[in-house]
N, C-alpha and C positions, 0 to 999 in steps of 0.2 A: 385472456388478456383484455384490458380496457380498452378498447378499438381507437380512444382518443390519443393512446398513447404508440400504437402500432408503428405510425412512420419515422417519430422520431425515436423510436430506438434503433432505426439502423437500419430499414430495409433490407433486399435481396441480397445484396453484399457478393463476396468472391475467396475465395480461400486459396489464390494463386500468389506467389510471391511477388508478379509484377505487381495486383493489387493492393499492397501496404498501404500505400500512400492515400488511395481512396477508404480503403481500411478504417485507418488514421483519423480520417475527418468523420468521419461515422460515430468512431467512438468519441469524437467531443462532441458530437452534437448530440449522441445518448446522453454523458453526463450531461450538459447542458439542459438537456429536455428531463432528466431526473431532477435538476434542481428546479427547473421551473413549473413542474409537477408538482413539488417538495413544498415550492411557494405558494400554489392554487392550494392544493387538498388537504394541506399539513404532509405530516411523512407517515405518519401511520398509511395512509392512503399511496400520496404520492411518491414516497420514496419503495415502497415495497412492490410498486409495479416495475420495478427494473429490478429485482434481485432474482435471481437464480433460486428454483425451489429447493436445492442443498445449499445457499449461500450462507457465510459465516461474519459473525460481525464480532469486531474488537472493541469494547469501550470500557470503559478505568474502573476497574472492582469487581469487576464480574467475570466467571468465566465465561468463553466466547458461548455465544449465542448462534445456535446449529439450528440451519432451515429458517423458511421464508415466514411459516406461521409463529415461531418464536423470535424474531425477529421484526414481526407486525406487531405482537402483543407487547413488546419489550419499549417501542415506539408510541404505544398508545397508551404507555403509564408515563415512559419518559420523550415527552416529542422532543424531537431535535430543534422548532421551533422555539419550544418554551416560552409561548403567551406571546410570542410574534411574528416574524416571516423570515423564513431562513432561505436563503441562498449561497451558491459556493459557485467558485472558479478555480478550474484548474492552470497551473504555473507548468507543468509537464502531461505529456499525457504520449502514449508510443504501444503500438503495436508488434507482436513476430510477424516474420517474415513472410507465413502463410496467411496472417490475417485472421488467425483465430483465437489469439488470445493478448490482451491488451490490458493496461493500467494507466492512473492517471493519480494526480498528486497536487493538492493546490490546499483554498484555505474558504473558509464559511465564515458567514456575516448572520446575526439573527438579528433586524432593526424589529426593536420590541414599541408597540403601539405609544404615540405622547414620552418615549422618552430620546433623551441626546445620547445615551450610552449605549456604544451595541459589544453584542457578545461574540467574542471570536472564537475559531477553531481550525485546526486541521486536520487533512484526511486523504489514505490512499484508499483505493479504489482499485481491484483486480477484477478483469471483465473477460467474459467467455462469450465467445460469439457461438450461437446457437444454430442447430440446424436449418430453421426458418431465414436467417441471416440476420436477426436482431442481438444486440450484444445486450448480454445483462451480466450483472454484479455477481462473482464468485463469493470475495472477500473482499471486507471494508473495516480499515481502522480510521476508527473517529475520535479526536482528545483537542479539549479546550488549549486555545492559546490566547496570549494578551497581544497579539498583533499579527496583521497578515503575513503573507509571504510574499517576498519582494525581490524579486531575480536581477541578477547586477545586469549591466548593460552588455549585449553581446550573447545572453545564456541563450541557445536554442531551446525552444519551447518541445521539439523531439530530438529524438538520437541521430547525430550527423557523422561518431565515431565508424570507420571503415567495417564492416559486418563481417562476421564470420565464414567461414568457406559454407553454402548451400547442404546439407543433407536430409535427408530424410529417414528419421526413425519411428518406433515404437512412441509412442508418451510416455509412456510406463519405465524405458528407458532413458529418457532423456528426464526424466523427474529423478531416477536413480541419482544421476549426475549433480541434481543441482542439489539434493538431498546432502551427496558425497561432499558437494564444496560444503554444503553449510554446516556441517558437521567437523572440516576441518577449519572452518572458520572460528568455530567453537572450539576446538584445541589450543588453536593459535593462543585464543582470548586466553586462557590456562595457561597457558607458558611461559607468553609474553606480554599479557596486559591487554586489556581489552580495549584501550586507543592502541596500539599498534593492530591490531586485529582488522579493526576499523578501518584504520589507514590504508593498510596491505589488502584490504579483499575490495578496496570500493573502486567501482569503474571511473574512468579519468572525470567521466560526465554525471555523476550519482548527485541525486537530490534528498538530502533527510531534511524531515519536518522540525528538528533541534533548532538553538538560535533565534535570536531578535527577530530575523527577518526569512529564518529557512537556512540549508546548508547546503550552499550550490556548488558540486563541484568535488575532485579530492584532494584540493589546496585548502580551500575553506574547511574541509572536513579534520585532516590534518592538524589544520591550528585549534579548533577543538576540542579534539578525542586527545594528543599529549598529552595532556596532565592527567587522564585516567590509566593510570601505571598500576602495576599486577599489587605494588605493596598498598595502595588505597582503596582498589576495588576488585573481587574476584565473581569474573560475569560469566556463566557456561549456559549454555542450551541445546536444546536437543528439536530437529525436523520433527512433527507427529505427519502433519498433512501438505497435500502440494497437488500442483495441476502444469503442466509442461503442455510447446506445444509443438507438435509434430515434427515442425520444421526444425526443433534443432536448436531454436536459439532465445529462446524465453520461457520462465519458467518461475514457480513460486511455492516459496516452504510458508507452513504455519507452526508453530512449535510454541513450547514453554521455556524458561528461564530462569535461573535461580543468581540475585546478586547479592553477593555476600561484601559489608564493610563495618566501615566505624561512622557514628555521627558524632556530632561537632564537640558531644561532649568524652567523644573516647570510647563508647559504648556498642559493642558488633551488634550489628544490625544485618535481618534475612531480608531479602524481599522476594516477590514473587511476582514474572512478567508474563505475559503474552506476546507473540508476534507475528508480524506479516513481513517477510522479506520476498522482493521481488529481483530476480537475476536473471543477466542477459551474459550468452556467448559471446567472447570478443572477439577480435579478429585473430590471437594468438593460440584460441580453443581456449582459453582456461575461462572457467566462469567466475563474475564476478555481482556484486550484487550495485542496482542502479538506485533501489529506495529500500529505508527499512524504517519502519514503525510498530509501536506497541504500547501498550500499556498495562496497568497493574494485573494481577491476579490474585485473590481472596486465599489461594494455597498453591499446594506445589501440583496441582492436579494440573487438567485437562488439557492443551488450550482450551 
């Protein structure tokens, strides 16, 4: 690792449940310190010093992009700057309970040299705290938007809902579980329409990157996802990969997706998605998911 980048990814860190909160602030000063890396070096350089040497990236037309050096190369045909200086801020960002694995959710600016127009985007960001104690990127979806994201008044910037009862398992087990939810999440959407789906599996406090301004919440999510009724859109997916974390109460699937509809002129139309969902244990046990984002896929393959 580039030794300039050492301290701010995170230092020595702790993987005790009292240390969250220290946790927490580590991991925005990583992102923080990736995007201002991002801004010095470009991102072929600066963003690919915070990715996890298995890290996967989500971007629109491409199947995911597996590992650090297809992910370098993939940057250094398409930089993220695109001919100017990109930076991002995260609107969310939250750790599990043991402090080893964390995500974060906000929105990117590229101000391109001499001009008045900047280019926006959004992006979630799943981070794995490393042995060393520095957190680096597992999984990152990244997709253009026409405005940032703007949290109403009152939205905690981390998770404030009451936590789940403390255990300690297997990871392998506890990825079982969030597998198992996102899987009936995926029925749901079959049954019953994939805004009801939406509705029913999102935590009180969930933030999706959809919307003018972002979807804070599962009231705002709610008045969204209604009009996507099972007779307009038939949306299913399947978990392929995931990373839990010990403790019990945070966890993340990657999968594919298949939505099937009509367009405007009547005509069934396939598409084909990728995704990054991120879910937390509530305080009732049942899992539910707090972000979810994705983009196209070229076929029915991979993520």
């Amino acid at each position: 690792m580039n030794p300039m980048f050492a301290g701010a990814m995170g230092g020595s860190g702790t993987g005790s449940t009292g240390a969250s909160t220290d946790a927490r602030g580590r991991l925005r000063e990583a992102d923080q310190a990736m995007s201002d890396a991002s801004a010095k070096a470009g991102s072929a350089q600066g963003f690919a010093q915070f990715l996890a040497e298995d890290a996967v990236m989500l971007v629109e037309g491409a199947y995911a992009l597996r590992g650090r050096d297809a992910i370098q190369a993939w940057l250094t045909a398409h930089p993220l700057e695109q001919g100017g200086t990109v930076h991002w801020e995260p609107v969310r960002w939250d750790v599990s309970a043991d402090g080893t694995l964390g995500y974060s959710v906000g929105h990117s600016t590229v101000d391109a040299a001499g001009a008045t127009a900047k280019s926006l985007g959004r992006y979630i960001s799943m981070w794995r705290r490393q042995p060393d104690g520095a957190w680096r990127v597992a999984v990152t979806v990244r997709n253009a938007a026409k405005t940032p994201m703007t949290p109403p008044a009152g939205f905690s910037a981390s998770h404030t809902l009451p936590a789940a009862a403390p255990r300690t398992l297997a990871k392998d087990a506890v990825l079982a579980e969030a597998k198992a939810a996102d899987s009936a999440f995926s029925e749901l959407s079959t049954k019953e329409g994939m805004g009801q789906a939406f509705i029913t599996y999102a935590a009180e406090d969930a933030v999706l990157l959809g919307g003018p301004a972002g979807l804070f919440g599962r009231e705002a999510i709610a008045q969204a996802y209604t009009p996507f009724t099972l007779d307009k859109l038939d949306l299913r997916w399947e978990p392929v990969l995931g990373d839990a974390a010990a403790s019990g109460d945070l966890a993340y699937t990657v999968g594919r997706a298949v939505s099937s509809g009509k367009n405007a002129e009547g005509t069934p139309e396939t598409d084909y998605v990728k995704y990054l969902t991120v879910w937390r244990r509530q305080a009732d046990g049942q899992w539910r998911y707090v972000t979810d984002g994705g983009n196209s896929n070229p076929g029915p393959q991979g993520p």
